[in-house]
ZAKOLKE-947927 format. One record per residue (C-alpha): residue number from 1; x, y, z. Coordinates in nm, 3 decimals, always signed. Example, Ala and Ser with C-alpha at 12.3 -4.5 7.8 and 13.67 -1.06 7.14 Angstrom:
BEGIN
 drenmar      px      py      pz
       1  +1.230  -0.450  +0.780
       2  +1.367  -0.106  +0.714
//
This chain:
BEGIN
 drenmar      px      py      pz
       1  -1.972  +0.481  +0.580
       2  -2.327  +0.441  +0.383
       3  -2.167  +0.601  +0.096
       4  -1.907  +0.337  +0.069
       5  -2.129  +0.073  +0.106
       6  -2.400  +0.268  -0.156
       7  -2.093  +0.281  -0.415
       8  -1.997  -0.119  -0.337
       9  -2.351  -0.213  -0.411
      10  -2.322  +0.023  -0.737
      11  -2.021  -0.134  -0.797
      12  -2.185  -0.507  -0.757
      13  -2.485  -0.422  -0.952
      14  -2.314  -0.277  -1.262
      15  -2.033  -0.563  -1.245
      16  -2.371  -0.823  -1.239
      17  -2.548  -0.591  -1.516
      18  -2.193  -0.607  -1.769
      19  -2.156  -1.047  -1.669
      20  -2.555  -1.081  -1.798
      21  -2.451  -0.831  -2.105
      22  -2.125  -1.063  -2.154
      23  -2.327  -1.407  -2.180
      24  -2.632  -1.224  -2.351
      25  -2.444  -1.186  -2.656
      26  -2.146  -1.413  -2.670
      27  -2.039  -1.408  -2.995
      28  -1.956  -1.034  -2.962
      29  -1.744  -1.104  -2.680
      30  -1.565  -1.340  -2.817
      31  -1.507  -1.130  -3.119
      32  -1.381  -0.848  -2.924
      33  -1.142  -1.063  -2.717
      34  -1.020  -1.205  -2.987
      35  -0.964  -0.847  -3.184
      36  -0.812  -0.721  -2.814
      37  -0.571  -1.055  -2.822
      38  -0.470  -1.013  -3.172
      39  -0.368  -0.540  -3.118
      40  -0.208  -0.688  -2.808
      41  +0.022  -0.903  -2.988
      42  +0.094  -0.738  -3.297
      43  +0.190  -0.410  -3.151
      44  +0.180  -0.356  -2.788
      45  +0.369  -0.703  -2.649
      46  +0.627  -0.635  -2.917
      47  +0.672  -0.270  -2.797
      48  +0.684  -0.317  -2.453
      49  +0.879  -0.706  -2.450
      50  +1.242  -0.552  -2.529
      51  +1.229  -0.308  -2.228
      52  +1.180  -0.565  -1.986
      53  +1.418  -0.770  -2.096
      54  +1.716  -0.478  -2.092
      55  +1.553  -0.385  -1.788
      56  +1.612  -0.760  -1.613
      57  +1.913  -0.746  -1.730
      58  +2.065  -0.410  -1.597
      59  +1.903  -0.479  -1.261
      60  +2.153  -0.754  -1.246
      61  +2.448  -0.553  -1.247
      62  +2.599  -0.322  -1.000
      63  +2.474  +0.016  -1.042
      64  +2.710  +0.286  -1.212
      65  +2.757  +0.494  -0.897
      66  +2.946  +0.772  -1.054
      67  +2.709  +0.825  -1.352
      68  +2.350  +0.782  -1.138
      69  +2.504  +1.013  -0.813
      70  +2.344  +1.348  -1.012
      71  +2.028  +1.157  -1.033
      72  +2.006  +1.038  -0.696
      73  +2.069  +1.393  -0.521
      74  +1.820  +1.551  -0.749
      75  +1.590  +1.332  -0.607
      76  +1.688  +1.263  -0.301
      77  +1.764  +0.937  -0.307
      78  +1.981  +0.774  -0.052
      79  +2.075  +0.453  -0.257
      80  +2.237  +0.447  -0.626
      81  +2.040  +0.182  -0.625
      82  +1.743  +0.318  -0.588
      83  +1.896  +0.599  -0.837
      84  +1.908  +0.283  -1.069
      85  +1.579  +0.138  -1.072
      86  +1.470  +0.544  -1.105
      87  +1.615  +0.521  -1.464
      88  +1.496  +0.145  -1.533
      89  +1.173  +0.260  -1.452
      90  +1.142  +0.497  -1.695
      91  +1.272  +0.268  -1.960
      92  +1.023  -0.016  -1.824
      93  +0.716  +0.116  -1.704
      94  +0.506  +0.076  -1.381
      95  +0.511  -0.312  -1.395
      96  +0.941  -0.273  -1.336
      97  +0.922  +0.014  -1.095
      98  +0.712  -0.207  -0.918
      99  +0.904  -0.502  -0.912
     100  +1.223  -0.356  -0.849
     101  +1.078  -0.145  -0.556
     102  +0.968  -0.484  -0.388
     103  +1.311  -0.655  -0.452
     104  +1.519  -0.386  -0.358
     105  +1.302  -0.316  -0.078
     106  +1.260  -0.664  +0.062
     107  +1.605  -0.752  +0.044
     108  +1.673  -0.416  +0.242
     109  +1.911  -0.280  -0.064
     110  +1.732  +0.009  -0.013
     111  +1.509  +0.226  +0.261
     112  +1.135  +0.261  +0.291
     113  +1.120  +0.638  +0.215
     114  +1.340  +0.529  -0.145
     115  +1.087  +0.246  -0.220
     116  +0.790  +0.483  -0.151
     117  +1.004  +0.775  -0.380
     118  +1.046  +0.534  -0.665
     119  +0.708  +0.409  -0.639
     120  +0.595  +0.814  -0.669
     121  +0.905  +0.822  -0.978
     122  +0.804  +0.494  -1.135
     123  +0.432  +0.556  -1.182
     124  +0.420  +0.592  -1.586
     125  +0.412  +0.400  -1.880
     126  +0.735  +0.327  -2.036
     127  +0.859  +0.476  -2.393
     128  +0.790  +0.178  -2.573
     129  +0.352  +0.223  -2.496
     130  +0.382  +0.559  -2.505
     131  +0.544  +0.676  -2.796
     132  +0.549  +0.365  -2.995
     133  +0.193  +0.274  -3.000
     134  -0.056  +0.567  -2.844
     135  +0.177  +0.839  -3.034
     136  +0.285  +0.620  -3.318
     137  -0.017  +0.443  -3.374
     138  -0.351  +0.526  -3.243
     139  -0.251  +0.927  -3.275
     140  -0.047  +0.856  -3.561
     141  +0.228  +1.062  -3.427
     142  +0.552  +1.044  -3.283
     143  +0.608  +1.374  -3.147
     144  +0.237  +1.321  -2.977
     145  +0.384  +1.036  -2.804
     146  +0.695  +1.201  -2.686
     147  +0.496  +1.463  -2.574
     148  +0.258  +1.206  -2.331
     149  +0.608  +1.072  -2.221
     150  +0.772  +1.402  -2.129
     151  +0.448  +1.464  -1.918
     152  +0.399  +1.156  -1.761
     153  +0.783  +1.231  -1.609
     154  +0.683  +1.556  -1.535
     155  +0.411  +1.427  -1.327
     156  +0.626  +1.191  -1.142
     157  +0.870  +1.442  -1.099
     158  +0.609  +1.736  -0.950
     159  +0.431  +1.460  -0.710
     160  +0.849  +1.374  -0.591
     161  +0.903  +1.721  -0.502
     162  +0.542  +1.788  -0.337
     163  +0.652  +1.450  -0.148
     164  +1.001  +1.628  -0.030
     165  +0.865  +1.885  +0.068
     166  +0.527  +1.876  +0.238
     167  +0.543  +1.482  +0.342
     168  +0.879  +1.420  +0.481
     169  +0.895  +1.218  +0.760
     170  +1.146  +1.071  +1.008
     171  +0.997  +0.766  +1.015
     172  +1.073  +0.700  +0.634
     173  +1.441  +0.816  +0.671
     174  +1.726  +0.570  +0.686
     175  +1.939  +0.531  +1.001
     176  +2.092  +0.222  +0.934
     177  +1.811  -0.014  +1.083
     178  +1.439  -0.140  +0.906
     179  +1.118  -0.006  +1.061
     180  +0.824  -0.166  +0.948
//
């Protein structure tokens, strides 16, 4: 308990320390928001923008049942919808794993113990960051990027099968009624 609160007053005091840095020199600041703005809209929004939008899109119609059913035993997924969203999220990133977890979830398309799987599955950056600009341009290689993508599923994949394993539990399982 004292070490939480000795970290939150850390926490306070180097947040306060970085706010008096921040008006000390303004003009910096400025300058490096404005550089920040100006990488984030010349490469990453452009990267990441077309993703979204396929992703919005496929969300809105039915999944392919037959083609996703491989995916959703290897996972363990009791919903081809969930199976769905799996493979959107991997094409959109955290910020649509997340929001498709929450729809699905909250308009009980598909169980608790799904939603916290494709939370586990959906926890990477999509192809577009990735590759695109960390490989492509801050490493200056493709294959680099590919590379951080491949292990970034691998990752997702590992902490899904630790999670079938070692942290199954009834009270995530579907039986046809909403436990919360």
């Amino acid at each position: 308990m004292n070490n939480c609160k000795n970290r939150q007053r850390a926490a306070v005091a180097a947040a306060g320390v970085l706010g008096i840095l921040l008006l000390a020199a303004p003009e910096a600041a400025a300058e490096g928001f404005a550089s920040g703005t100006a990488l984030c809209l010349a490469s990453v929004l452009p990267a990441l923008f077309p993703f979204f939008v396929v992703c919005e899109l496929l969300t809105a119609a039915p999944p392919p049942a037959r083609l996703l059913r491989p995916l959703q035993r290897l996972l363990g997924l009791e919903a081809p919808e969930a199976a769905q969203a799996v493979a959107l999220s991997w094409l959109g990133g955290y910020a649509v794993s997340a929001q498709l977890a929450g729809r699905l979830y909250g308009t009980h398309r598909i169980s608790r113990r799904d939603a916290r799987r494709l939370l586990l599955l959906g926890c990477c950056s999509g192809p577009g960051f990735v590759i695109g600009c960390v490989g492509g341009l801050l490493l200056g290689r493709l294959q680099l990027g590919v590379l951080l993508y491949a292990a970034q599923l691998a990752a997702n994949l590992a902490a899904t099968a630790y999670d079938r394993q070692y942290l199954s539990d009834p009270y995530f399982s579907w039986h046809g009624e909403w436990h919360l």
